[in-house]
C-alpha positions as CSV (number, residue, x, y, z in Angstrom):
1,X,78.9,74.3,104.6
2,X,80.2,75.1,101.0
3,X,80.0,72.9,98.0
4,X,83.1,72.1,95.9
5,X,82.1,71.4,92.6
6,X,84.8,69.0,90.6
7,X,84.4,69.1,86.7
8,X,87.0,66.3,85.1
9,X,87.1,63.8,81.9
10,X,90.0,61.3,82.2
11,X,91.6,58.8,79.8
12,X,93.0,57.0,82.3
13,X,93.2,56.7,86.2
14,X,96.8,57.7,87.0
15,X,95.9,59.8,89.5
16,X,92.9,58.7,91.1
17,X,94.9,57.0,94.1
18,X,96.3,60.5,95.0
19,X,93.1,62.7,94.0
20,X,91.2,59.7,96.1
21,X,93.6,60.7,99.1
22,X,92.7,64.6,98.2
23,X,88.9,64.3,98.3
24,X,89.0,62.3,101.6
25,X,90.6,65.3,103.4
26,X,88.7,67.9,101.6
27,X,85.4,66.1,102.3
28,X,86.0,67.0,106.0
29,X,85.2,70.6,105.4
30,X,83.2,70.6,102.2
31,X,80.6,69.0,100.1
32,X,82.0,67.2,97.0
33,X,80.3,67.2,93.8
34,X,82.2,65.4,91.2
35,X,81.0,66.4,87.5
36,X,82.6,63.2,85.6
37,X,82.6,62.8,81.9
38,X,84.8,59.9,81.8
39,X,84.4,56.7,79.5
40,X,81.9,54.1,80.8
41,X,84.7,52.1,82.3
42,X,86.8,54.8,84.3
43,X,83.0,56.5,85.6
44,X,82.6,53.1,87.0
45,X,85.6,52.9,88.7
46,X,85.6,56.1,89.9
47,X,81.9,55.8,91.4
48,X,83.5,53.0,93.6
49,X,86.4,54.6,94.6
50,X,84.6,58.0,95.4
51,X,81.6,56.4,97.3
52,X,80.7,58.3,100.4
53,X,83.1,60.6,99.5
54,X,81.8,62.6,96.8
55,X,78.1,63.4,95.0
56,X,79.8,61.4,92.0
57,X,77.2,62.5,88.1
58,X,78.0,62.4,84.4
59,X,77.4,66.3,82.8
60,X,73.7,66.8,82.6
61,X,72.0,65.7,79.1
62,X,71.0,68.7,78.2
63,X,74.4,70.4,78.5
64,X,75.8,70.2,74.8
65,X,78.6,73.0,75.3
66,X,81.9,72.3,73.5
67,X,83.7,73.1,75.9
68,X,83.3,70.1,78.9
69,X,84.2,71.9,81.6
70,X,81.2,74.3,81.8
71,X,79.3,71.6,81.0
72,X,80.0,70.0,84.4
73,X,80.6,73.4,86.4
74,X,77.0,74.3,85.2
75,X,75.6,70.7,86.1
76,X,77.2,71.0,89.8
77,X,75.9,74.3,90.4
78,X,72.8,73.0,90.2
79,X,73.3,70.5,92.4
80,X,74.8,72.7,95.0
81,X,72.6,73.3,98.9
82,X,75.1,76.4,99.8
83,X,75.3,79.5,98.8
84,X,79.4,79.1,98.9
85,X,80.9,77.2,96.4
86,X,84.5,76.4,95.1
87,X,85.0,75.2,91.3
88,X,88.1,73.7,91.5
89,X,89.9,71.9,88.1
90,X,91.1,68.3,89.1
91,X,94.9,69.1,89.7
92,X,94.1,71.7,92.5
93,X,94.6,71.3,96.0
94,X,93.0,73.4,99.0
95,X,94.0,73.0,102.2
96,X,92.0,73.9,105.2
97,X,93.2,77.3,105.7
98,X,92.5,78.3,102.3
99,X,89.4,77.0,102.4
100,X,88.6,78.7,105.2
101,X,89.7,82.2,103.7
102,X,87.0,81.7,100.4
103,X,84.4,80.9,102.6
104,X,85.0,84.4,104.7
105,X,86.0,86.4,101.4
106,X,82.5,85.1,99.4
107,X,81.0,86.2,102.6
108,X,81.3,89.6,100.8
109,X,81.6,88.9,97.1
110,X,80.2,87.1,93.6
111,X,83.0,85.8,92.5
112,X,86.5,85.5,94.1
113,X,89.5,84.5,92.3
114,X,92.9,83.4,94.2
115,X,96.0,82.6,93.4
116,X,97.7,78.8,92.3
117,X,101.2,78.1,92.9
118,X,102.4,74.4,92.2
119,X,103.4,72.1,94.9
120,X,106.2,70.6,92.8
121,X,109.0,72.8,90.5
122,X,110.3,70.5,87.5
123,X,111.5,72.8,84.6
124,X,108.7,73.2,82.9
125,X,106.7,74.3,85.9
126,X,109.1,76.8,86.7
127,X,108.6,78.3,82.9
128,X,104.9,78.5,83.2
129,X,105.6,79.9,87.0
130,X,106.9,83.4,84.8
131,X,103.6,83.6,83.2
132,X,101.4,84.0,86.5
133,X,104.7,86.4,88.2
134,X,104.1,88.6,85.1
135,X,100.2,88.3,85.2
136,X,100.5,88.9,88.9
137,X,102.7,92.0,87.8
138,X,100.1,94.0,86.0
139,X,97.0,92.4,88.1
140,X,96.1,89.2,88.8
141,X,96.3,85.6,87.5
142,X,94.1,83.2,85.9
143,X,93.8,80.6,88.5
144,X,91.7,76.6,87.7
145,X,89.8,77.6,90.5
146,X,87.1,80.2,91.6
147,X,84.7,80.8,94.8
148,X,81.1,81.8,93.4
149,X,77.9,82.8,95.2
150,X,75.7,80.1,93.8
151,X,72.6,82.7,94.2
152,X,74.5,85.0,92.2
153,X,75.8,82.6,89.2
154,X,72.2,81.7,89.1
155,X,70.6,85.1,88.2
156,X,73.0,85.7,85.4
157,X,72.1,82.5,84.2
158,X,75.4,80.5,84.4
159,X,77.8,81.2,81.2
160,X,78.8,80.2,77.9
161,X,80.4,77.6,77.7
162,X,81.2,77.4,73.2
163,X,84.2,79.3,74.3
164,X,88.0,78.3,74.6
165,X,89.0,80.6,77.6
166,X,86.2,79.8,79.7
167,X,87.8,81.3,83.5
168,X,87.7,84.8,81.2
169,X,84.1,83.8,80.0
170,X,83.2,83.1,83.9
171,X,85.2,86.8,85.0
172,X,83.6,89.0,82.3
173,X,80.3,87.6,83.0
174,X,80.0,88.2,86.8
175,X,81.5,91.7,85.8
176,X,78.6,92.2,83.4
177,X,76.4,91.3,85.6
178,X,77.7,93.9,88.4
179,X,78.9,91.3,90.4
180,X,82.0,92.1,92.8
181,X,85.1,90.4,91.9
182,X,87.7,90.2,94.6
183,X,91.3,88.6,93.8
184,X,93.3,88.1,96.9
185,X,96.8,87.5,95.8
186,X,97.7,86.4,99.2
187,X,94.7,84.0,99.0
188,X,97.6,80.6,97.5
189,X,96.1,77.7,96.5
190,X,98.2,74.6,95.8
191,X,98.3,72.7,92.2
192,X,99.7,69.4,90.5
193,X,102.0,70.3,87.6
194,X,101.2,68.7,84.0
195,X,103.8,66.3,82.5
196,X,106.3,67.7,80.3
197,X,103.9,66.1,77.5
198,X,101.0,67.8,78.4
199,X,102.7,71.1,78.7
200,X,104.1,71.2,75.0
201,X,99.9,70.5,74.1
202,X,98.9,73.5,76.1
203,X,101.0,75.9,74.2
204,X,99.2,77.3,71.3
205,X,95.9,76.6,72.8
206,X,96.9,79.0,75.7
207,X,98.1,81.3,73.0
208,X,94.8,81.3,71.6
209,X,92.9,82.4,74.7
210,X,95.2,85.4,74.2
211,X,93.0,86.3,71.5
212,X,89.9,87.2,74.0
213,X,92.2,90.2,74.8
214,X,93.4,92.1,71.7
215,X,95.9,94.1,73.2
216,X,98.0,91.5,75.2
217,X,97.8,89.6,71.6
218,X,99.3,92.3,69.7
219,X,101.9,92.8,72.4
220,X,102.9,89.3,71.7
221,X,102.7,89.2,68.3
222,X,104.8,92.4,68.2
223,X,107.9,90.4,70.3
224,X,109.3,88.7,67.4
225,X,109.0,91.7,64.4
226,X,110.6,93.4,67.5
227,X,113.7,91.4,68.1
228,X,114.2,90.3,64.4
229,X,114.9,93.5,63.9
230,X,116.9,94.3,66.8
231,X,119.3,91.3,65.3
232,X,119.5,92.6,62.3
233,X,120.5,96.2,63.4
234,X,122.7,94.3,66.0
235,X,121.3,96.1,68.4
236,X,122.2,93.8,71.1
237,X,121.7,95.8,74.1
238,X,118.3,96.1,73.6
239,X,117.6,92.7,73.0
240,X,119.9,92.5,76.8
241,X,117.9,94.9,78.2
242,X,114.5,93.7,77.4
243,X,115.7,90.3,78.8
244,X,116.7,92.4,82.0
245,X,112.8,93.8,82.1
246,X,111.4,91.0,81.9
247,X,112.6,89.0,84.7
248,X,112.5,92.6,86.6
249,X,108.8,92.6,86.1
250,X,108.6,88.8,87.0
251,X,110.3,89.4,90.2
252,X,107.9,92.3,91.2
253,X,105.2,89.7,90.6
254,X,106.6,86.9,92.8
255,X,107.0,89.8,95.6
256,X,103.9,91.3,95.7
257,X,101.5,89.3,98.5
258,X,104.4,88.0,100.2
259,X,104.6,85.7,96.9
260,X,108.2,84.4,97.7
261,X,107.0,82.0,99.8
262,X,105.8,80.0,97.3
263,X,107.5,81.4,93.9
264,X,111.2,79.7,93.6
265,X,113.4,83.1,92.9
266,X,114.4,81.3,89.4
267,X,111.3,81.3,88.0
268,X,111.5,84.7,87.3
269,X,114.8,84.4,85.3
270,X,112.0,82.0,83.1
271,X,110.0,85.1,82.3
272,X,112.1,86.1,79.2
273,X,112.1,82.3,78.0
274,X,108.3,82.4,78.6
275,X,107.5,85.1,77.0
276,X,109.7,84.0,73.7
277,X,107.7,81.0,73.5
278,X,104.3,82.7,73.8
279,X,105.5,85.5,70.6
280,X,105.8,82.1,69.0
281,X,102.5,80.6,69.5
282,X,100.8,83.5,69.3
283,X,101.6,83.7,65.5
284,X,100.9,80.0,65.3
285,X,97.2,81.1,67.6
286,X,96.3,83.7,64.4
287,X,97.2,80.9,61.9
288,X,94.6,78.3,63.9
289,X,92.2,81.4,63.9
290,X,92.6,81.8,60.3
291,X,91.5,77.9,59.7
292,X,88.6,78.2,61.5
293,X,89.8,77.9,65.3
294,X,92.1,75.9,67.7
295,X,91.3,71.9,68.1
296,X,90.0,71.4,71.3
297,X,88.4,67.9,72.3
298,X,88.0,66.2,68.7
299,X,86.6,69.6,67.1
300,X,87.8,73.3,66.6
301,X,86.7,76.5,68.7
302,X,87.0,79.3,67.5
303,X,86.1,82.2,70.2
304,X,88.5,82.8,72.8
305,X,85.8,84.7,74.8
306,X,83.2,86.8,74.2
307,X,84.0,90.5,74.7
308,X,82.7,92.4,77.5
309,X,80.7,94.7,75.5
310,X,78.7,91.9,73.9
311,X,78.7,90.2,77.8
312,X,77.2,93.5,79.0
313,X,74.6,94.0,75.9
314,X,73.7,90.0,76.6
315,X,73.3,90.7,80.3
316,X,71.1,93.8,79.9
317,X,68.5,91.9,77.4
318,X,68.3,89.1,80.2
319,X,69.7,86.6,77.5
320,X,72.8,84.9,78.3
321,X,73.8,81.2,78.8
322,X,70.8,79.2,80.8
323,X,70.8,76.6,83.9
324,X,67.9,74.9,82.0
325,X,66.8,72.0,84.2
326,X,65.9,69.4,81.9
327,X,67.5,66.1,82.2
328,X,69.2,66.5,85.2
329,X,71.9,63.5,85.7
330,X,70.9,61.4,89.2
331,X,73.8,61.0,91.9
332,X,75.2,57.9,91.7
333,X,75.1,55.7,95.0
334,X,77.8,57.2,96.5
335,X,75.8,60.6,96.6
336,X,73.8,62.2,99.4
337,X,70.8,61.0,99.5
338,X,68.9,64.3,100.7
339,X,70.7,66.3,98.1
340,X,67.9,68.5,95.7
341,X,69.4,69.9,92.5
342,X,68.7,73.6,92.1
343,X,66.2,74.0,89.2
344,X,66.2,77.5,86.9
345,X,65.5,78.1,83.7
346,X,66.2,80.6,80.8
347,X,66.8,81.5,77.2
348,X,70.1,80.7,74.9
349,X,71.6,83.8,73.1
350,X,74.2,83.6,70.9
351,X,76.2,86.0,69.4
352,X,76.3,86.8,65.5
């Protein structure tokens, strides 16, 4: 049976009816771990809500990463019994097809990556809809979810979690380590849109990741020296026919995988709108970078990701991020009682 490890911090319990609902049907076909960094209050009434649904434990002590969500990826790793396992953010939502499909596709790989759609299409999940079309153009997506071999993620020692980007941080390290990466782009896994709010915050932070990948940054940066001058010339049919490529690229994205059945044909007429916006933050990204890094949970970071050549150097010395065991968090009541925590341990490099 796989594991599904589920990393979250809330503020407040919005959503815990509907996630509640989620993790009853999941639990049917997988074994929860919920990873919670919560206040005091909302842990509490979580561990009631989730009991004998979920292996429900704070981030283990010894886990002081700045970013939280390796904190509690790492911490239910260890926890896991299979050798599958699912890291899912909390606004995802398998069903049982798909996760029936990761279970047969880590069957034969390290690390496999699918792709998210959302369930629901206001406006502003339509815009960031362009950004995985194009993405899906030229490759694949970044999804908030993974299948991992848990023997595998524990050899190369988990990963760093100091990092902003930390779905590149998890990729580039399972490709350091020679592990096979598969991405099925046919492999759709639903997800809850943000609120418009939360969407606006995400901006220049997902601008910043950009940074991890020097060549996408300087395309983006380039956009608005690009059409600046374009106005200024009056050049209007280029500016017209760069709009024109862009949603033409979008659209071969939301085609390829049979992709229309769950990309609305309008978000590709978002792409130019999207990729406008990201030009923007991307100068605003360099500015954060310039002041020390982007905030990020009451403190700045500033790496986006470590680059693979530092990933591969780190991997061939044996001296990457650890699963040190000590202090390992106890399941709360609502656990399983039979459950043993995987126990490793390693050194901590960092880079210069």
């Amino acid at each position: 049976m796989m594991d599904y490890v589920l990393p979250l911090r809330w503020e407040d319990d919005a959503g815990l009816e509907e996630l509640t609902a989620y993790l009853r049907a999941v639990t049917r076909h997988v074994r929860v771990i919920v990873v919670d960094g919560s206040p005091a209050p909302l842990f509490e009434s979580h561990a009631v809500s989730w009991r004998g649904l979920a292996v429900h434990v704070r981030p283990a002590k010894d886990l002081r990463f700045a970013n939280g969500k390796v904190n509690g990826v790492i911490t239910g790793l260890r926890m896991a019994r299979g050798e599958h396992v699912i890291i899912a953010d909390d606004d995802v939502r398998y069903d049982e097809r798909a996760l029936a499909r990761m279970e047969l596709l880590l069957a034969d790989a390290d690390l496999v990556r699918p792709q998210n759609h959302f369930s629901e299409l206001p406006w502003h999940a339509r815009w960031d809809t362009a950004r995985s079309l194009l993405n899906r153009s030229f490759g694949a997506d970044y999804p908030g979810t993974f299948g991992v071999s848990r023997s595998f993620f524990t050899a190369m020692g988990g990963y760093d979690g100091d990092v902003l980007f930390e779905n590149l941080e998890l990729i580039r390290t399972v490709r350091a380590h020679g592990g096979r990466e598969v991405r099925p782009l046919d492999l759709y896994v639903r997800r809850l849109p943000p609120d418009a709010a939360r969407f606006w915050n995400q901006r220049i932070r997902q601008a910043y990741d950009d940074l991890a990948q020097p060549a996408r940054m300087a395309l983006f940066l380039s956009v608005l020296p690009a059409l600046t001058a374009c106005v200024l010339r009056r050049r209007y049919g280029l500016v017209v026919a760069g709009v024109g490529l862009a949603v033409g690229v979008a659209e071969i994205g939301r085609r390829r995988a049979g992709g229309r059945r769950v990309f609305p044909g309008t978000a590709a007429l978002f792409a130019p709108v999207w990729i406008l916006e990201r030009a923007t933050c991307s100068w605003l990204a360099l500015g954060a970078a310039l002041r020390g890094g982007v905030p990020y949970a009451g403190r700045r970071l500033r790496r986006a990701a470590h680059s693979v050549r530092w990933l591969r150097q780190s991997a061939g010395s044996g001296s990457l991020v650890a699963l040190n065991p000590a202090a390992l968090c106890e399941p709360s009541q609502n656990g399983f009682a039979d459950d043993k925590p995987q126990r490793h341990s390693a050194t901590v490099a960092r880079p210069a």
